[in-house]
C-alpha positions, -999 to 999 in steps of 0.1 A, spaced: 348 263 -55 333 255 -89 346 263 -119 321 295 -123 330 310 -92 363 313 -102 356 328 -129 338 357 -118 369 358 -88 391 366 -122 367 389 -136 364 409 -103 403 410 -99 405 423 -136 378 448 -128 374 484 -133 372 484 -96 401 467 -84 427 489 -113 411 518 -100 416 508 -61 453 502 -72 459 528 -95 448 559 -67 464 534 -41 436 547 -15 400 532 -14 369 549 3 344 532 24 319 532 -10 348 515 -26 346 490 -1 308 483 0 308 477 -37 332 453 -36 316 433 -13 285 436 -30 306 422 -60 315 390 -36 282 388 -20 262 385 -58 286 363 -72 284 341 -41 324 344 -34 334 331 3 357 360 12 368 377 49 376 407 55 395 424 83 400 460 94 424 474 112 416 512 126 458 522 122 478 544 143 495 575 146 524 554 128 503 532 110 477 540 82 444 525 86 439 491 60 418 464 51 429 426 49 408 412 17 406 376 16 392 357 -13 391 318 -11 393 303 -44 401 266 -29 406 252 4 448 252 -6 444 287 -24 434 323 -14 442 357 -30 448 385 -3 443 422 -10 455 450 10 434 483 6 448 512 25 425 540 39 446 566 39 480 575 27 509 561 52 528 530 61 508 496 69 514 470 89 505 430 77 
């Protein structure tokens, strides 16, 4: 990843967005979208994987940024208030 890409990975983790996501420690759908949107502009490789939950389990979402092929940041953004599973 060049050296630009990683910067905007920094700017996007130090983001409005991102404090918000943690500070309410639920994200919506929108949330989401805009996020990806983020990644998608700033040409970011990223993967990202949802899992529906359970009655035991609250529904999340697995973000994956890669910032080299040796290093990746991972984000966990819960739907809903509960217990997740990795």
């Amino acid at each position: 990843m060049r050296e630009e890409c990683i910067n905007d990975v920094l700017s996007l983790l130090s983001s409005y967005l991102f404090k918000e996501c943690n500070d309410l420690a639920v994200i919506s759908l929108g949330q989401i979208h805009n996020i990806i949107n983020i990644l998608v502009k700033a040409n970011i490789p990223f993967t990202l994987t949802v899992n529906e939950g359970t009655r035991r389990f609250a529904k999340t979402a697995l973000l994956t940024i890669s910032v080299t092929p040796t290093f990746e940041i991972r984000k966990i953004f819960q739907f809903e208030e509960g217990r997740f599973t990795v």
